[in-house]
C-alpha positions, 0 to 999 in steps of 0.5 A: 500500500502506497503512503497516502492510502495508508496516511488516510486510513490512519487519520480515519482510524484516529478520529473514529476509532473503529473502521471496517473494510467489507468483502475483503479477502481473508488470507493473513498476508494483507490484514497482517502488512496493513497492521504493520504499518501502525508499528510492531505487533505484539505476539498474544500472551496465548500462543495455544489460540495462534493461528498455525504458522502466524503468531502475530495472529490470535484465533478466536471461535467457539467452533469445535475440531473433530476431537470437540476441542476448540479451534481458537480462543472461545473465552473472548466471545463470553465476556467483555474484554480489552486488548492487552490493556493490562501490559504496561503499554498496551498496544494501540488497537487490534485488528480484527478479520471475521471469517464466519459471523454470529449465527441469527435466530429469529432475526437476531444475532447470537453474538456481537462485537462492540466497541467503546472508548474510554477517552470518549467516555472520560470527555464527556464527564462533566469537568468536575468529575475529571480531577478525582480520576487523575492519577487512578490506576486499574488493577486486572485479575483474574476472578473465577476464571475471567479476567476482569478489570 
């Protein structure tokens, strides 16, 4: 990809935070040199769920191999969670492929990808409530075999 292509991707990713690019192919080489030109991947702290051949690249499924054992991550899916927010400097986003989508039922999907922004969040505050948070820190553990923050 040529500079400015990837110089107004970038400036879409910074003022929306989220961007989706449809019908793409999915092999890992393209997704995986498009995030590359925001710097340095960071190899999951789960090698187990990697994508064979591709550490870079985290599996997430609940579908079910031959043996009933999960294909990816399965966990991501049930709970909220954040990417690497834990580390001390957590990466500046993910990328995110979908091969296969929530299955509907009746018109509804069963399962969702939503995401927030905290910075937005804090912004919106009224201005008295922002002095009290500077300087907070969160703590991740893990309770009852979820990560929580």
């Amino acid at each position: 990809m040529d500079d400015q292509p990837f110089r107004a991707i970038e400036a879409a990713d910074n003022a929306h935070l989220v961007i989706v690019f449809r019908n793409q192919p999915l092999t890992p080489a393209p997704p995986l040199r498009l995030a590359r030109r925001f710097g340095t991947l960071e190899i999951s702290p789960r090698p187990q769920w990697a994508l064979p051949g591709d550490p870079e690249i985290l599996r997430l499924s609940n579908i079910l191999d031959a043996k009933g054992q999960p294909i990816g991550n399965a966990e991501t899916g049930r709970t909220w969670h954040t990417a690497l927010s834990y580390t001390a400097t957590p990466p500046r986003g993910s990328l995110l492929c979908a091969v296969e989508g929530p299955t509907h039922t009746h018109g509804e999907a069963l399962g969702d990808t939503l995401c927030v922004s905290t910075a937005a969040a804090y912004d919106a505050l009224p201005a008295a409530r922002h002095q009290p948070l500077h300087g907070l820190r969160a703590r991740h553990r893990e309770v009852q075999g979820w990560w929580r923050e």
